[in-house]
N, C-alpha and C positions, 0 to 999 in steps of 0.2 A: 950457112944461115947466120945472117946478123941476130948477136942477142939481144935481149928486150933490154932495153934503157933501163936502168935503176936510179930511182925517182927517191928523195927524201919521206924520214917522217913524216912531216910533215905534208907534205903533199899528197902522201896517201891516205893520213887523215883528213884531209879537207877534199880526195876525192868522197872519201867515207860518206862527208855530211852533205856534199852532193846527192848522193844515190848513186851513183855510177861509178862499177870500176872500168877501167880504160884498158881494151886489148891494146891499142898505140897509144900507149903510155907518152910518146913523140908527142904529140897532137896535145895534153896535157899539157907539157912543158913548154909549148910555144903559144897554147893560149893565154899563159901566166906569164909571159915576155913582155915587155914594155919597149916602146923602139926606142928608148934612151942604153936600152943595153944589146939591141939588137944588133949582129951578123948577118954578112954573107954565109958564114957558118952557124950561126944561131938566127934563126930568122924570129920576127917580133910577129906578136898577135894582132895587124892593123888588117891583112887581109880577113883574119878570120872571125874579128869584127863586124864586117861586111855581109858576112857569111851570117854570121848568127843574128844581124838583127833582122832577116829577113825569113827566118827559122823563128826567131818568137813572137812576130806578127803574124805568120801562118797560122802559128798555133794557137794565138789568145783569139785574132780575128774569129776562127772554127769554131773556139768554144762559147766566145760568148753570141753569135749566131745563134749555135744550139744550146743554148741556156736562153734565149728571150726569142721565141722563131716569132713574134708579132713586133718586136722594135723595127721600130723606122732608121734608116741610117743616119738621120739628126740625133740619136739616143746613142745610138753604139757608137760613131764615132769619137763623141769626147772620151766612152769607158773606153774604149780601145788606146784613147791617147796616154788617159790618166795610166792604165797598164805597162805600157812600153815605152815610157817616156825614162830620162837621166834620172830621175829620181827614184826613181821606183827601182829602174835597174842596181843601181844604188845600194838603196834600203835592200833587196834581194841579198848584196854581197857582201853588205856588213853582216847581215846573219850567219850566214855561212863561213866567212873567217875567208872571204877572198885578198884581203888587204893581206894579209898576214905570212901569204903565199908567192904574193906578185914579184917578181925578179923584175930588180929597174937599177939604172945607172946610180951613185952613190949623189951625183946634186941633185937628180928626182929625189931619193930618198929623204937627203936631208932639210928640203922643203914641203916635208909631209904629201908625198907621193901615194903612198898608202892611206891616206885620211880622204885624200880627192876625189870627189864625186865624180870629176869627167874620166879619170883612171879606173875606177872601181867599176862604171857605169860599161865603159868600152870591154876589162874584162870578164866583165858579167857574158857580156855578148860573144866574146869570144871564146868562153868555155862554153858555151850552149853551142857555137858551132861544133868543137871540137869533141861533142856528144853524139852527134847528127854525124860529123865526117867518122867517127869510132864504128857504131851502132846503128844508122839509120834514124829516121824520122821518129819513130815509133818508142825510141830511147830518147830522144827529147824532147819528143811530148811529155813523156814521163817525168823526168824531172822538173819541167816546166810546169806545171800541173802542180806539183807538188811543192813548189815553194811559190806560186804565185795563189794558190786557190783558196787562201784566205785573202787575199787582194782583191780575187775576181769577186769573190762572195758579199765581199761588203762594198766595193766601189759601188758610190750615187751613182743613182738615175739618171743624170746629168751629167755627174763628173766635171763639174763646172769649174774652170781656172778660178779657185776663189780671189786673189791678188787681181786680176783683171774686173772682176765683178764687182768686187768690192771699189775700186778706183771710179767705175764707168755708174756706180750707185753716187759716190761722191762727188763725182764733175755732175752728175744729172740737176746734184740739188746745186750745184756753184760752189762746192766749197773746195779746199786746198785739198791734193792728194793724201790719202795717209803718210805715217812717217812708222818708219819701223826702225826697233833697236833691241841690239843683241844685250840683254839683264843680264845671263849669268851662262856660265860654261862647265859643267862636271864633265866629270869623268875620267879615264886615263886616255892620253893621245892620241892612242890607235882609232878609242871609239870613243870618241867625245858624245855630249849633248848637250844641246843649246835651250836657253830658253830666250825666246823671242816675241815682244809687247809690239803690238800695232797701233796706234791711235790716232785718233781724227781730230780736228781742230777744234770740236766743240766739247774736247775731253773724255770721249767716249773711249774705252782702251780694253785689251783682252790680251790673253797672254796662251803661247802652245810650249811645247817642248819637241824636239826630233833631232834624228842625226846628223843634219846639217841646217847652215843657216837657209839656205833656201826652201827646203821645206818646211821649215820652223815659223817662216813666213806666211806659207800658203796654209798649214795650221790654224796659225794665228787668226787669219783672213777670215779662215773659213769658220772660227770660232765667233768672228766679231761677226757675220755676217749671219750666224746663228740667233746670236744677241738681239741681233737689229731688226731678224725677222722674227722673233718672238717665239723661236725653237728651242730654245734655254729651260 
């Protein structure tokens, strides 16, 4: 009998704040693989990517079905986007210390590899397969549920792309697209936070904070489009 891989500290604290221990501790270690350091003998997490974002559409799509059984598919589809989109998988990974864990070739690294939203976003997905291929379905509902369902709870009614809304408000009346710019940057490396000011041409401005600039933007948007409709 092959023995069980032995996995770092580290790893097994971050399956910790997952929820989930891992009988194939394997499946773990190749969902934290990056193909910048992937093997024929160490295989990288792009299939299991694959795998898992069609594992947390299954699962958000179900829940939020059964959480609004009278929404029309024009309502759920945006929550469902706003849910399972880059960013959100994102935001999921920086809570959970997914960066911190990811195995990647040493120039991923040293061009903030770990800060990347499309790196964090793909391993997000790939440990949620790697939960499913462990345990079954039923085990990643579970954690899925669990680090999204303050997301699902509060995601608008709409889930409106505010950055698109806000631009298709501003060409309506003729005037110049917003302009957006990064203010100020805390934090340490790993987890930065941005603050990011939106403004329109006739001076109007609002300001968000988040873990990247992209959604620092759609913040922002969705701040000034707050403003503008008199929800402030």
């Amino acid at each position: 009998m092959t023995p069980p891989m032995r996995i770092s500290a580290e790893i097994n604290a971050f399956s910790d704040r997952l929820g989930h221990r891992f009988e194939r501790q394997d499946l773990l270690v190749r969902a934290l693989t990056h193909a910048s350091i992937g093997s024929r003998t160490r295989p990288d997490n792009q299939r299991l990517e694959f795998l898992g974002d069609r594992v947390l559409g299954l699962v958000i799509a179900e829940t939020l079905l059964a959480a609004d059984r009278d929404a029309a598919e024009g309502k759920l589809a945006p929550r469902y986007n706003a849910l399972v989109r880059r960013e959100t998988l994102a935001e999921v990974a920086r809570r959970v210390g997914l960066g911190d864990v990811l195995r990647m070739g040493r120039s991923e690294m040293l061009t903030g590899g770990r800060r990347k939203e499309a790196l964090l976003a793909d391993g997000m997905e790939a440990v949620i397969a790697a939960i499913y291929l462990d345990a079954g379905l039923e085990a990643a509902r579970s954690v899925i549920l669990h680090h999204w369902r303050g997301l699902i709870d509060s995601v608008a009614s709409d889930a409106r792309d505010a950055k698109t809304t806000l631009q298709e408000l501003v060409q309506a009346r003729g005037e110049p697209p917003p302009s957006y710019t990064e203010i100020a940057r805390e934090g340490p490396p790993h987890a930065p936070v941005f603050t990011i000011e939106v403004t329109l041409a006739d001076g109007t401005v609002a300001q968000a904070q988040a873990g990247s600039k992209r959604q620092g933007e759609q913040e922002a948007a969705k701040a000034l489009l707050d403003r503008l409709e008199g929800n402030e």
